[in-house]
N, C-alpha and C positions, 0 to 999 in steps of 0.2 A: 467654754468661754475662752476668747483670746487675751492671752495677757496681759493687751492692752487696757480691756476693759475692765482690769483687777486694780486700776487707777485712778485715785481722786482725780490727779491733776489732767484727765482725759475727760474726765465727765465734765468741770469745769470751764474746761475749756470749748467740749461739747455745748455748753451750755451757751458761752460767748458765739460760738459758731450761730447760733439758732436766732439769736438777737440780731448778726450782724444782716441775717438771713432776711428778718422782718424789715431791717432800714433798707437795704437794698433794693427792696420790691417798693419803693419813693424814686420819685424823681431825684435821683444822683446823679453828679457829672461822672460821664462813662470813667474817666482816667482813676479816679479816685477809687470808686465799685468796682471796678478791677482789682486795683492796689487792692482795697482792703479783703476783698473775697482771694486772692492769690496767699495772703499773708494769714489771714484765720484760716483758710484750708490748709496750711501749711502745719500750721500750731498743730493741728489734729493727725495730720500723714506722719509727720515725725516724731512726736509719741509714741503711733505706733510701731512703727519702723525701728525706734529705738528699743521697746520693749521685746521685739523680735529676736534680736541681736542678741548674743550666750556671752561675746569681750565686752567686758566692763568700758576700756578704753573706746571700743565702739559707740556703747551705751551714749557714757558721757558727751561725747563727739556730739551725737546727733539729738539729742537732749539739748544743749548750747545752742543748736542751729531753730528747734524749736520754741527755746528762748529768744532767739534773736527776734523769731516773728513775730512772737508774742509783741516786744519791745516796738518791732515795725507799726503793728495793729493799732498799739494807743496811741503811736503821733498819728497816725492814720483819723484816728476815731476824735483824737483831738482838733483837727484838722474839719473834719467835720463839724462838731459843735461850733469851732469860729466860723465858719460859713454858715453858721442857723442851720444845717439839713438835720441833726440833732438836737433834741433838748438839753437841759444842763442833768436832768434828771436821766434822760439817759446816755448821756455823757458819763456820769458817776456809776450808774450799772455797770455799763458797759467796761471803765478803768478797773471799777471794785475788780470784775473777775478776771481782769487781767492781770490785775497787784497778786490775785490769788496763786495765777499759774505760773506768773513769773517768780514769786515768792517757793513755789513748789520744785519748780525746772531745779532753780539757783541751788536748791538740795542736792537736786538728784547730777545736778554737773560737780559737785565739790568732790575733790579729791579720796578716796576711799582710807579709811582709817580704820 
């Protein structure tokens, strides 16, 4: 098993990849289904990439940048539902696991004590 996989906040976010996977295959305007599939594939490379990494400072680092996509994802996904291409229902899926993984990163970015 990769170490990555010994992580909630991977599976979670695994999970939003999969969702964003099913809206994509709709009629999306190309710029947006780009943005958002660049920015969820992001969530998930940098996890593990981080998890990889033995410097904590690295850790963190690249953790934060998988936060940031995260952060990208929901104006993204937000973005969507005012354009009607999502529902409001999965609109809230969609935020929930993101509140999830951003709520999980923000852990794992804080200073080590």
């Amino acid at each position: 098993m990769f170490d990555f996989e010994k992580l909630d906040v991977f599976w979670v976010s695994d999970a939003f990849g999969q969702l964003v996977t099913r809206w994509l295959s709709r009629k999306i305007p190309r710029d947006l289904s780009e943005q958002l599939r660049s920015s969820s594939d992001s969530i998930l490379a940098n996890i593990a990439e981080a998890a990889g990494k033995t410097s904590r400072a690295d850790k963190r680092r690249i953790y934060e940048i998988a936060r940031g996509s995260a952060m990208e994802s929901a104006a993204q996904i937000h973005l969507l539902h005012l354009r009607g291409l999502i529902t409001r229902d999965e609109y809230l899926e969609g935020r929930g696991l993101l509140l999830r993984s951003t709520q999980m990163l923000s852990r794992m970015c804080a200073p080590f004590r």
